[in-house]
PyMOL Python script that loads the backbone (N, CA, C, O; Angstrom):
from pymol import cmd

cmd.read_pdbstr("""\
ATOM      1  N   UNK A   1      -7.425  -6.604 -39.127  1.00  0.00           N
ATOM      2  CA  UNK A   1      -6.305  -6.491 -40.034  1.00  0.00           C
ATOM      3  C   UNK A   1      -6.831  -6.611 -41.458  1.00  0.00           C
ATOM      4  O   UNK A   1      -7.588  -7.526 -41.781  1.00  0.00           O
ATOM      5  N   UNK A   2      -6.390  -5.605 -42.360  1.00  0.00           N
ATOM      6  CA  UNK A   2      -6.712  -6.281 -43.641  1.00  0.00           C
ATOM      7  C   UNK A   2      -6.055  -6.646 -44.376  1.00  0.00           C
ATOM      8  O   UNK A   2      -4.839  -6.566 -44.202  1.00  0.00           O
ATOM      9  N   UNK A   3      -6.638  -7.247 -45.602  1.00  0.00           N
ATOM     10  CA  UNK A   3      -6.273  -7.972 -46.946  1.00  0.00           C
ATOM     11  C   UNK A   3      -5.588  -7.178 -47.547  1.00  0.00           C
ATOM     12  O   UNK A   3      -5.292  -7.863 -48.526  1.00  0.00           O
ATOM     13  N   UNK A   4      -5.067  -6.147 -47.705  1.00  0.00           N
ATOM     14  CA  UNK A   4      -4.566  -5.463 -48.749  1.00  0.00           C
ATOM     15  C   UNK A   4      -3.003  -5.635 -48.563  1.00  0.00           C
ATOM     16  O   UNK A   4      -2.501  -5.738 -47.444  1.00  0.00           O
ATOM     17  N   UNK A   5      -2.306  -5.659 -49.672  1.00  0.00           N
ATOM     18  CA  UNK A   5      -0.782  -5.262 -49.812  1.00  0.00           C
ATOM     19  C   UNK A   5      -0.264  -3.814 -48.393  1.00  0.00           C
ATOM     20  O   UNK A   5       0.693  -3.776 -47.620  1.00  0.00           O
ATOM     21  N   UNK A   6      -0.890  -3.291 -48.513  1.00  0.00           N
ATOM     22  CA  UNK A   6      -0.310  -2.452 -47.297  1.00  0.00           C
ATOM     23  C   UNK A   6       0.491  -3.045 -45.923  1.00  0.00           C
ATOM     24  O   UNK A   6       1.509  -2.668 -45.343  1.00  0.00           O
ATOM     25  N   UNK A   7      -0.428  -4.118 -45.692  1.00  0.00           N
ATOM     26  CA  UNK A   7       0.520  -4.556 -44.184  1.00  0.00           C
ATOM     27  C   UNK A   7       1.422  -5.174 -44.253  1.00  0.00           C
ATOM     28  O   UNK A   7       1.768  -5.863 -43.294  1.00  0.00           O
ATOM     29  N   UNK A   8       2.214  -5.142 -45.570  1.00  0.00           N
ATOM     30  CA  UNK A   8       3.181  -5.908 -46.282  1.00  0.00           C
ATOM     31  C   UNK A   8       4.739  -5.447 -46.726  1.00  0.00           C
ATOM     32  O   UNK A   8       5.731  -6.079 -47.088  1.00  0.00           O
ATOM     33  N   UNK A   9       4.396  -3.787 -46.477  1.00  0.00           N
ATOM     34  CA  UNK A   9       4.954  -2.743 -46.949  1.00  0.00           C
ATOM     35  C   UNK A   9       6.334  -2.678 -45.779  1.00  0.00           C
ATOM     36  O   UNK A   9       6.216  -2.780 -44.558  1.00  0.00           O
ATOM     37  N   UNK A  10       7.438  -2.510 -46.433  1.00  0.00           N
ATOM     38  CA  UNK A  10       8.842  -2.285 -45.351  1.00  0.00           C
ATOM     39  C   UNK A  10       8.306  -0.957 -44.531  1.00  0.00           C
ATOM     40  O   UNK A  10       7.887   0.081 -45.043  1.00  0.00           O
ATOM     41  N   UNK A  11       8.436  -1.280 -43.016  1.00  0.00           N
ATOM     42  CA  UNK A  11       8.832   0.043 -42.225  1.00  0.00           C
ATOM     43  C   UNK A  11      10.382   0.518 -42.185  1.00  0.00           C
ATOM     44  O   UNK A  11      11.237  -0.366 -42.249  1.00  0.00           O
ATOM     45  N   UNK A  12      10.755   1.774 -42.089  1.00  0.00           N
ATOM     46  CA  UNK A  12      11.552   2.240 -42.370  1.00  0.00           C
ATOM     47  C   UNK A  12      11.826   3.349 -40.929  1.00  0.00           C
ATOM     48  O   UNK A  12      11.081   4.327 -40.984  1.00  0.00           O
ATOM     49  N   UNK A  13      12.712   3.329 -39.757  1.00  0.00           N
ATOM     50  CA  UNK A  13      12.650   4.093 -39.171  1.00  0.00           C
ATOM     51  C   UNK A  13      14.519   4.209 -38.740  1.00  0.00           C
ATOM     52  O   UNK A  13      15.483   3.444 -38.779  1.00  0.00           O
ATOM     53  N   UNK A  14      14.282   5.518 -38.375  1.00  0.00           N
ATOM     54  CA  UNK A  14      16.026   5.888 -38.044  1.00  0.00           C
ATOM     55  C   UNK A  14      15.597   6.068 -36.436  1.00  0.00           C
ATOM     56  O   UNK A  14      14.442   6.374 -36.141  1.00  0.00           O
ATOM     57  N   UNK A  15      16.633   5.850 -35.418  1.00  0.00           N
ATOM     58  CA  UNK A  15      16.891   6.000 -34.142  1.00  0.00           C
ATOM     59  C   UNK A  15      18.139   6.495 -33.923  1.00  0.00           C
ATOM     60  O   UNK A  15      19.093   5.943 -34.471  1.00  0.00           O
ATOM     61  N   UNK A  16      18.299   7.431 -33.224  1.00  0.00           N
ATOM     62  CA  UNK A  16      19.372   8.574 -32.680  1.00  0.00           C
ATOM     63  C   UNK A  16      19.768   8.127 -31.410  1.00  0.00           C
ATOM     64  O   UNK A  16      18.942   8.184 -30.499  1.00  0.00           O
ATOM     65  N   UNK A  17      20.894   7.692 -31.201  1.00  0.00           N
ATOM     66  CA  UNK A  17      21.457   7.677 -29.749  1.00  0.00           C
ATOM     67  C   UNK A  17      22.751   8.521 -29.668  1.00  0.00           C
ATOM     68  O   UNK A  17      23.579   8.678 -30.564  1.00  0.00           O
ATOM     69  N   UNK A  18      22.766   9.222 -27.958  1.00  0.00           N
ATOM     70  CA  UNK A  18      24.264   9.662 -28.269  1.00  0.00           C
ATOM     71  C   UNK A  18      25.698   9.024 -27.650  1.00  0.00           C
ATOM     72  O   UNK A  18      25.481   8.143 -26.818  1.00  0.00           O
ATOM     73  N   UNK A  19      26.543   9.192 -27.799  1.00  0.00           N
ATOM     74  CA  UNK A  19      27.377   8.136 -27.091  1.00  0.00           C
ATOM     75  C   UNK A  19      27.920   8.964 -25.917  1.00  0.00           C
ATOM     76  O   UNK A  19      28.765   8.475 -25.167  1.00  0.00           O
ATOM     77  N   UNK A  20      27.504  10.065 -25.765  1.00  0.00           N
ATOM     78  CA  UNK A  20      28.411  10.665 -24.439  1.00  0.00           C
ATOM     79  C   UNK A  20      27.051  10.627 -23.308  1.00  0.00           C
ATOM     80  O   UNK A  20      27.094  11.304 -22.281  1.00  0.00           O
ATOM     81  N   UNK A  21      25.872   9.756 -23.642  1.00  0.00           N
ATOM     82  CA  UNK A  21      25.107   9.907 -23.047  1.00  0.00           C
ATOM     83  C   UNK A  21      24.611   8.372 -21.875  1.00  0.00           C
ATOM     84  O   UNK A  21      23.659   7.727 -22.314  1.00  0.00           O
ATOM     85  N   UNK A  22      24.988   8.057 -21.033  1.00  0.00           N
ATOM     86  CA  UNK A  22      24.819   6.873 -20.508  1.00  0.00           C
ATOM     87  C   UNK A  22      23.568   5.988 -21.355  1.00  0.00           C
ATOM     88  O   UNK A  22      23.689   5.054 -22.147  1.00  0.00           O
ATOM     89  N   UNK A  23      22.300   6.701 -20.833  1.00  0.00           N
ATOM     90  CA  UNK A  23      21.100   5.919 -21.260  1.00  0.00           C
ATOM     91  C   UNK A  23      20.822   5.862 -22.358  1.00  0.00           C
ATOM     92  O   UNK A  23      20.135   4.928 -22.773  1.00  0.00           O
ATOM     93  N   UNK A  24      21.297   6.903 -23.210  1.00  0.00           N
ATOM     94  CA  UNK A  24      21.063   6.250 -24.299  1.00  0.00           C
ATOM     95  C   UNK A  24      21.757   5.553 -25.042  1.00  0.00           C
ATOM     96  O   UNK A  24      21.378   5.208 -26.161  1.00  0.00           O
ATOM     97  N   UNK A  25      22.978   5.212 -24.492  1.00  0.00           N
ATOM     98  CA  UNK A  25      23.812   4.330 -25.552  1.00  0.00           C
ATOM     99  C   UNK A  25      23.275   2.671 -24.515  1.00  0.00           C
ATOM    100  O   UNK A  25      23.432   1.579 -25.062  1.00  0.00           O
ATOM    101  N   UNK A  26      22.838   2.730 -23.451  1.00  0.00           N
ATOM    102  CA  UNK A  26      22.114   1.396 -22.790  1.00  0.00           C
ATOM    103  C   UNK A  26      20.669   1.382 -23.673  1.00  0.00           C
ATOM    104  O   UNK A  26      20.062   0.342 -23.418  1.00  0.00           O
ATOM    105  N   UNK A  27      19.943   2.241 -24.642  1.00  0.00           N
ATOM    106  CA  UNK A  27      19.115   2.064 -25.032  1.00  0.00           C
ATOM    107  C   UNK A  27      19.378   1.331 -26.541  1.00  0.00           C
ATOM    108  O   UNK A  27      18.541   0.615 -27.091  1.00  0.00           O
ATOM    109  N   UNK A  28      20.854   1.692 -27.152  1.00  0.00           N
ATOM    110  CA  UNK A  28      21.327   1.269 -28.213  1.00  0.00           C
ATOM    111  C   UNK A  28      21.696  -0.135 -28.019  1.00  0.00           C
ATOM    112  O   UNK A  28      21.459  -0.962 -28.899  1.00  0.00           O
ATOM    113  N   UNK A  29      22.191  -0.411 -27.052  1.00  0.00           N
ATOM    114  CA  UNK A  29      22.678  -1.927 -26.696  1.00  0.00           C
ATOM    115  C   UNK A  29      21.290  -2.517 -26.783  1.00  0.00           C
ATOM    116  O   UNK A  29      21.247  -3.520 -27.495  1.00  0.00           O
ATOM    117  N   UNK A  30      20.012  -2.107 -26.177  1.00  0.00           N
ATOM    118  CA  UNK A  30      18.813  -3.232 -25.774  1.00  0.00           C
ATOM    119  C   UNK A  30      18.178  -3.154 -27.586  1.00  0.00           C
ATOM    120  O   UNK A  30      17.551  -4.083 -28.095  1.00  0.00           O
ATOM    121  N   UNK A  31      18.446  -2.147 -28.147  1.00  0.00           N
ATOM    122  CA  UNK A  31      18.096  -2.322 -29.486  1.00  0.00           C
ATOM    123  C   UNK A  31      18.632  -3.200 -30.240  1.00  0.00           C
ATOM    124  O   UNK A  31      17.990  -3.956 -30.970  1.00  0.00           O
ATOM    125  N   UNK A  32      19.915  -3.175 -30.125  1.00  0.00           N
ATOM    126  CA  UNK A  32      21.236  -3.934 -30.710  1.00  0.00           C
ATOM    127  C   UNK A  32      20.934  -5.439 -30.578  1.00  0.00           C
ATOM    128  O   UNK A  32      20.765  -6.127 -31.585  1.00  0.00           O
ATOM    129  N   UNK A  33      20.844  -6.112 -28.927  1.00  0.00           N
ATOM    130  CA  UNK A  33      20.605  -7.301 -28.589  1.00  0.00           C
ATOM    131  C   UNK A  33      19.448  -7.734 -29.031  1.00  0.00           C
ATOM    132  O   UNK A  33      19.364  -8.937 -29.279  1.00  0.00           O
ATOM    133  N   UNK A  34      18.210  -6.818 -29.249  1.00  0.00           N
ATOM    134  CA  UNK A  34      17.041  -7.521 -29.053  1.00  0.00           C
ATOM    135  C   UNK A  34      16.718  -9.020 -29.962  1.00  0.00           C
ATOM    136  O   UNK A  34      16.074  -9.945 -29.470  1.00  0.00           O
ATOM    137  N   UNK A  35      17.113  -9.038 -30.917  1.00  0.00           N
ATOM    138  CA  UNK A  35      17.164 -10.322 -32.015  1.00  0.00           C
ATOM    139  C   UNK A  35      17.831 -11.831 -31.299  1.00  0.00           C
ATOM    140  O   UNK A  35      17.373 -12.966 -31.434  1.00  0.00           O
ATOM    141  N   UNK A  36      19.322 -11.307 -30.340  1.00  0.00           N
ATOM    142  CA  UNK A  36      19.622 -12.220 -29.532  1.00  0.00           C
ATOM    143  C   UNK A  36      19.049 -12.477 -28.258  1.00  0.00           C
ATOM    144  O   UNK A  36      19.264 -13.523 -27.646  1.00  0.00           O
ATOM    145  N   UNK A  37      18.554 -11.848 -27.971  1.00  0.00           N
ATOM    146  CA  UNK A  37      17.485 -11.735 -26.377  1.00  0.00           C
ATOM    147  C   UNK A  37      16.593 -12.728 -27.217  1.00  0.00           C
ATOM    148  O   UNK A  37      16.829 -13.934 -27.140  1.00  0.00           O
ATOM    149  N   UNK A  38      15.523 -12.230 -28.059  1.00  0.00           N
ATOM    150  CA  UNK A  38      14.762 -13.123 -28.953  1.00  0.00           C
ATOM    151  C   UNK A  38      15.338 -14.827 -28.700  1.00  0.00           C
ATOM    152  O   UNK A  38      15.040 -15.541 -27.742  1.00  0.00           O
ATOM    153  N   UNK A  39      15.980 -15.087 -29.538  1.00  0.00           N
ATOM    154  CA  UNK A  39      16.800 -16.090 -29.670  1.00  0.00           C
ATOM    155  C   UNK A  39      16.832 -16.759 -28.572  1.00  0.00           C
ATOM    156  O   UNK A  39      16.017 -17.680 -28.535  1.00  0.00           O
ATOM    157  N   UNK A  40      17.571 -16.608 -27.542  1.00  0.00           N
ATOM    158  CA  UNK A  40      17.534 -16.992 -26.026  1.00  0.00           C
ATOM    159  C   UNK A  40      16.695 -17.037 -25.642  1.00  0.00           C
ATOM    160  O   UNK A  40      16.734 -18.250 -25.432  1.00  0.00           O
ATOM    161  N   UNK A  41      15.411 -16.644 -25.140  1.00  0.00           N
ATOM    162  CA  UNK A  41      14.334 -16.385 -25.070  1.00  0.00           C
ATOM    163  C   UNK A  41      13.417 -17.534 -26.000  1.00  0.00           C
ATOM    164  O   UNK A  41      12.301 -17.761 -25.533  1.00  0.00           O
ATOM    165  N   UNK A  42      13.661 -18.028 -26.844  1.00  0.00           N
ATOM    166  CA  UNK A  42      13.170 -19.011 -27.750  1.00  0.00           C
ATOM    167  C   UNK A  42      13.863 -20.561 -27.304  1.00  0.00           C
ATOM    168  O   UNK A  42      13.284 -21.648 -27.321  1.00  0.00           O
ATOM    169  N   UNK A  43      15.106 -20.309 -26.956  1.00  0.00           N
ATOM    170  CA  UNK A  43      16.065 -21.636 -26.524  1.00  0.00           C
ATOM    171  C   UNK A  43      15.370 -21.880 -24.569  1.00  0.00           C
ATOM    172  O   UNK A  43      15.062 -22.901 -23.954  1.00  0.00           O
ATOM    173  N   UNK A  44      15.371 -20.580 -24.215  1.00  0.00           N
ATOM    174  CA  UNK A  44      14.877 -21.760 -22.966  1.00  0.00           C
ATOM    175  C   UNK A  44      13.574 -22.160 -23.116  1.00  0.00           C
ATOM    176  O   UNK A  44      13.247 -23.259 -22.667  1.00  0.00           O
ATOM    177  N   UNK A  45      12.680 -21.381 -23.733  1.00  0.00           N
ATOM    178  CA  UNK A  45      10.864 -22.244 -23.759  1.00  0.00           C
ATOM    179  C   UNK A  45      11.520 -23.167 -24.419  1.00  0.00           C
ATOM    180  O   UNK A  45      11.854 -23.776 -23.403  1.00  0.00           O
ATOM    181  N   UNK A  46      12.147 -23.995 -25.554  1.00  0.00           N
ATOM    182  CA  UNK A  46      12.611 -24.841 -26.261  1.00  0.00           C
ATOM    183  C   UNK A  46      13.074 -25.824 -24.578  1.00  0.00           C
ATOM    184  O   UNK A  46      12.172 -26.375 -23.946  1.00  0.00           O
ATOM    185  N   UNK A  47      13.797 -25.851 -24.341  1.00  0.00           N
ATOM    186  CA  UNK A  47      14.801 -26.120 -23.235  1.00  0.00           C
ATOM    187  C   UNK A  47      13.494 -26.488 -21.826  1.00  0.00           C
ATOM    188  O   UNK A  47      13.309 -27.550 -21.232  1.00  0.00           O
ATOM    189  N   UNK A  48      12.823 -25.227 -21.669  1.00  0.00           N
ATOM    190  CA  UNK A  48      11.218 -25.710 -20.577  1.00  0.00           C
ATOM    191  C   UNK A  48      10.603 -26.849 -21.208  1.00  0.00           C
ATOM    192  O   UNK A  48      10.752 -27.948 -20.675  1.00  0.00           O
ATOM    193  N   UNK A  49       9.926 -26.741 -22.277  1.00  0.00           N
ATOM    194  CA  UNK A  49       9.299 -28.009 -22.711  1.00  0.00           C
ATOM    195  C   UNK A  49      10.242 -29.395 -22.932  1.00  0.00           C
ATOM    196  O   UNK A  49       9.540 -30.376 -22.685  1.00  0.00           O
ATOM    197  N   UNK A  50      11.454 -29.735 -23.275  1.00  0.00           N
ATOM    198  CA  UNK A  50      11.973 -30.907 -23.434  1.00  0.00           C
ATOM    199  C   UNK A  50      12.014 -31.303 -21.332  1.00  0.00           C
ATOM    200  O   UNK A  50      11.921 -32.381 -20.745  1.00  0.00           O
ATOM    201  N   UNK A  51      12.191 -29.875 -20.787  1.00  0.00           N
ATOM    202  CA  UNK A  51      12.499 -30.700 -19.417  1.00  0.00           C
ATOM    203  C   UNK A  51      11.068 -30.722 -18.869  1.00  0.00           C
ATOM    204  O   UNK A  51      11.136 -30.952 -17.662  1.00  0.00           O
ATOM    205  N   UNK A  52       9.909 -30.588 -19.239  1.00  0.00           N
ATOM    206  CA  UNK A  52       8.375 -30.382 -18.620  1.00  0.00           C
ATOM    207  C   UNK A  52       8.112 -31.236 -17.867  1.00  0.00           C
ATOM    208  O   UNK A  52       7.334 -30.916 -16.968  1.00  0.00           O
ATOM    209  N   UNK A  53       8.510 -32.349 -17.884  1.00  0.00           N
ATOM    210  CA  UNK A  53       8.006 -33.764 -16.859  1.00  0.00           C
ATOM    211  C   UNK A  53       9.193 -34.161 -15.808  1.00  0.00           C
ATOM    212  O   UNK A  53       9.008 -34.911 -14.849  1.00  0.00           O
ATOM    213  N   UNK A  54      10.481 -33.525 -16.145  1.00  0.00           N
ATOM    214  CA  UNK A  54      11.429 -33.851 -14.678  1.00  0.00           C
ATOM    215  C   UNK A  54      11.006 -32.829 -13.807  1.00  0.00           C
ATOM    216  O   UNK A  54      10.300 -31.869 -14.116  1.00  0.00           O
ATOM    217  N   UNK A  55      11.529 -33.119 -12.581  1.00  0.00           N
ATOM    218  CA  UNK A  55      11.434 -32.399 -11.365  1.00  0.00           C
ATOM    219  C   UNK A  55      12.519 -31.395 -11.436  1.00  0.00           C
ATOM    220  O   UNK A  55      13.715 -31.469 -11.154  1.00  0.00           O
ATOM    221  N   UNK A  56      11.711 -30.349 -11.931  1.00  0.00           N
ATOM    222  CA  UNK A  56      12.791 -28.807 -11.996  1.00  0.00           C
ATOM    223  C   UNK A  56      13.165 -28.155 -11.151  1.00  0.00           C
ATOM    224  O   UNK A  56      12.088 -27.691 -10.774  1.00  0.00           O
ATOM    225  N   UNK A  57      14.110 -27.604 -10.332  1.00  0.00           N
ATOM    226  CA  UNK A  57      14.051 -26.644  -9.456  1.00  0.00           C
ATOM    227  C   UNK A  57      14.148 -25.148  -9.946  1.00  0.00           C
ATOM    228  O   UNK A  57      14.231 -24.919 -11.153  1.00  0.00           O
ATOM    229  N   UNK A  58      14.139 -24.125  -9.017  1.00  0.00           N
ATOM    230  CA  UNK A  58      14.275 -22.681  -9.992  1.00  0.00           C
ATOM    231  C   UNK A  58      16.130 -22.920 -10.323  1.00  0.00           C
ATOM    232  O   UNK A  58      16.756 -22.692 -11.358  1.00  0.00           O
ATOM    233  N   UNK A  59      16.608 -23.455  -8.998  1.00  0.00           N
ATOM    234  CA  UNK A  59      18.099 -23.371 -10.132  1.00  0.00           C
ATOM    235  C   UNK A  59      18.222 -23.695 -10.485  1.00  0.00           C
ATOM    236  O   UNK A  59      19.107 -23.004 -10.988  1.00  0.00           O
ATOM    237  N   UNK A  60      18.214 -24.946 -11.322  1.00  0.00           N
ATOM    238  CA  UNK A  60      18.537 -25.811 -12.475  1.00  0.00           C
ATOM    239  C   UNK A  60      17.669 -24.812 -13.610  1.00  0.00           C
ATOM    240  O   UNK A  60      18.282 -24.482 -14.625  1.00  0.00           O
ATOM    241  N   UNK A  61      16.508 -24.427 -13.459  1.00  0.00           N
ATOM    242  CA  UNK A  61      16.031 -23.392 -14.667  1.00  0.00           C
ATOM    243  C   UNK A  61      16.804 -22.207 -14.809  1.00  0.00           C
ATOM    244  O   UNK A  61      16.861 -21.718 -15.938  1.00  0.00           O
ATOM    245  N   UNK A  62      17.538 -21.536 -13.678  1.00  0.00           N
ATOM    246  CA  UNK A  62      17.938 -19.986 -13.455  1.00  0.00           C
ATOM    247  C   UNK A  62      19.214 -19.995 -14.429  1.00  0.00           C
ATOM    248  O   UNK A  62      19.625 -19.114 -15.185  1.00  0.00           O
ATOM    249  N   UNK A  63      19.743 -21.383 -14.140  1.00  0.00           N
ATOM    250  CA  UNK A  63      21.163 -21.850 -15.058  1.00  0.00           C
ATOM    251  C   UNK A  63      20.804 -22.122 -16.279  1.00  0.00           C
ATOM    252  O   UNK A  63      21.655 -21.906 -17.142  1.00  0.00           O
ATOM    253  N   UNK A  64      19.562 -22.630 -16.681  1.00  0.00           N
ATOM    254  CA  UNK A  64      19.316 -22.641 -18.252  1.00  0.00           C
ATOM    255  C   UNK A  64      19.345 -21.721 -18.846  1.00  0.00           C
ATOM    256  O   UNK A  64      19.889 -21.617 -19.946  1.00  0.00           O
ATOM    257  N   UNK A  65      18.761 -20.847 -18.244  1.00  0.00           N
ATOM    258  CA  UNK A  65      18.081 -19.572 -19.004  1.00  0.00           C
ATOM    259  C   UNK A  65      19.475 -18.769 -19.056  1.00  0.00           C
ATOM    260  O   UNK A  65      19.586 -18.043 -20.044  1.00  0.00           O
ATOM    261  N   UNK A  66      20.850 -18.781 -17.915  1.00  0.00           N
ATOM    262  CA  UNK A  66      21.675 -18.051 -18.045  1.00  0.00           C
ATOM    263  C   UNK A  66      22.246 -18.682 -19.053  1.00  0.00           C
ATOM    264  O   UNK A  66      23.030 -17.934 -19.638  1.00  0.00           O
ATOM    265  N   UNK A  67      22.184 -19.785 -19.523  1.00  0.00           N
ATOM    266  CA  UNK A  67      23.205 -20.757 -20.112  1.00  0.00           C
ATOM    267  C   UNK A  67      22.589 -20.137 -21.842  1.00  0.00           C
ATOM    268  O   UNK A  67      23.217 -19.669 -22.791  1.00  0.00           O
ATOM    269  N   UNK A  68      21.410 -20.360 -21.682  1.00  0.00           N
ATOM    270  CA  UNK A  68      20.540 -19.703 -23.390  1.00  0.00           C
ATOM    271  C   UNK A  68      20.775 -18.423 -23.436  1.00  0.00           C
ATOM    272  O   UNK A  68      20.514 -17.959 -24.545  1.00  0.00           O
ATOM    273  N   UNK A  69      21.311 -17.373 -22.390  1.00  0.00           N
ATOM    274  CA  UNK A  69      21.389 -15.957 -22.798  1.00  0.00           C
ATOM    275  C   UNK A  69      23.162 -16.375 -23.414  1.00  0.00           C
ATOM    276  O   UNK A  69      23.613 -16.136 -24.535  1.00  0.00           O
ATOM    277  N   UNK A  70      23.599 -16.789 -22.694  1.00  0.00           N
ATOM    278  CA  UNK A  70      25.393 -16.694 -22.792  1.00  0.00           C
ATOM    279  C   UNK A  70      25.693 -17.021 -24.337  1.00  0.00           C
ATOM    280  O   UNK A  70      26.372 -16.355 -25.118  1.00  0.00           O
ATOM    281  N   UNK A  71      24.931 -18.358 -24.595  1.00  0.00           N
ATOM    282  CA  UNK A  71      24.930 -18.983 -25.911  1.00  0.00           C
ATOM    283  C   UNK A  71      24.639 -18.074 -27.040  1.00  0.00           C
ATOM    284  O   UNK A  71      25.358 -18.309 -28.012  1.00  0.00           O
ATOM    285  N   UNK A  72      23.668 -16.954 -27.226  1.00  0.00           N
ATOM    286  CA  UNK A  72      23.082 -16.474 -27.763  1.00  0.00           C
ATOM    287  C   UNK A  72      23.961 -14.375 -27.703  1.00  0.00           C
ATOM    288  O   UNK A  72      23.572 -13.424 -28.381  1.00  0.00           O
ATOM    289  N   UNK A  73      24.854 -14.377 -26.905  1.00  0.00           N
ATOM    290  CA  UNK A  73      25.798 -13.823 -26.811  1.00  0.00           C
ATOM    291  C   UNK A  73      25.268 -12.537 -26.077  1.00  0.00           C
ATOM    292  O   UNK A  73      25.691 -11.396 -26.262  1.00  0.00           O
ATOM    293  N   UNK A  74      24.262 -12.920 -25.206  1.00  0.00           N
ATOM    294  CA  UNK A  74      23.197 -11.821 -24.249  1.00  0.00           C
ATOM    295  C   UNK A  74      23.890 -11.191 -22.986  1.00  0.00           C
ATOM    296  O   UNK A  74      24.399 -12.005 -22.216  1.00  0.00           O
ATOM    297  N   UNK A  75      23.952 -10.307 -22.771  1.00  0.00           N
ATOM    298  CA  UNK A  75      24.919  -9.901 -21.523  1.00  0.00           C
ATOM    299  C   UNK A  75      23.925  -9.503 -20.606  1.00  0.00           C
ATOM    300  O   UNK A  75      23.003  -8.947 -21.204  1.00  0.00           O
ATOM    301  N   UNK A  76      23.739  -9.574 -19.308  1.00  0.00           N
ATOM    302  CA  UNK A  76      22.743  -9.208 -18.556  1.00  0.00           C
ATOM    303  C   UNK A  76      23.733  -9.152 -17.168  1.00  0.00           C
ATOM    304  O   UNK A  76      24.430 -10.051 -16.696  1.00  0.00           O
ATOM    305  N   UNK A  77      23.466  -7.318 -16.548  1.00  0.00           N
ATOM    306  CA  UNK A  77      23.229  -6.929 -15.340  1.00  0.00           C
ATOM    307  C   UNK A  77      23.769  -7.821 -14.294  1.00  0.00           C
ATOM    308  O   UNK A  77      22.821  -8.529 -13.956  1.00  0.00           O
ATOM    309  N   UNK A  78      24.511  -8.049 -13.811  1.00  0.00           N
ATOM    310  CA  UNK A  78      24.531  -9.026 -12.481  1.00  0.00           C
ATOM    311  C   UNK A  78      24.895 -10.208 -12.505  1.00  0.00           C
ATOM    312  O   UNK A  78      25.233 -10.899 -11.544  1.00  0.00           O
ATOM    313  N   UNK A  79      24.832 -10.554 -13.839  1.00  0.00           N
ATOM    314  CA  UNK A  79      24.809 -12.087 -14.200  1.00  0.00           C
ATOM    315  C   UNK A  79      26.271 -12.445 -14.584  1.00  0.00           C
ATOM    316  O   UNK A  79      26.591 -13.515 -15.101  1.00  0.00           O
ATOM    317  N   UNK A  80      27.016 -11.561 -14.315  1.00  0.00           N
ATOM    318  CA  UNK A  80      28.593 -11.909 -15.217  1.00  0.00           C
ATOM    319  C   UNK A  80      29.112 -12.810 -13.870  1.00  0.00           C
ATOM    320  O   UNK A  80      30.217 -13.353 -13.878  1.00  0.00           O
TER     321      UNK A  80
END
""", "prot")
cmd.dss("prot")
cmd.show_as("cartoon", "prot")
cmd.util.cbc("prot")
cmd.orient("prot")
């Protein structure tokens, strides 16, 4: 990587979706969410490490992680 002002510079890009088009308006949503996916995604490692030393099961984690998407206003597949 270098030193120069360049890697510093705003990217600038446009993305086209159409709405009469299934996948791509599911491609607009995963664009849309991604900042809150982020977010959630940050709250359960947050949420893994405070619980690191109790005895976890996967459901008590499966419910965190649903609990950090819900919070974070994440909609996921199956999970409603």
């Amino acid at each position: 990587m270098s030193d120069n002002n360049d890697d510093y510079e705003p990217v600038y890009a446009t993305l086209h979706f159409y709405y009469s088009d299934p996948d791509s308006m599911a491609r607009y949503k995963a664009c849309n969410e991604a900042l809150d996916v982020l977010r959630a995604v940050e709250d359960f490692e947050r949420w893994l490490r405070e619980n690191e030393d109790d005895d976890l099961s996967i459901s008590n984690a499966r419910h965190a992680l649903f609990e950090c998407f819900t919070n974070n206003d994440v909609t996921v597949p199956g999970w409603e």
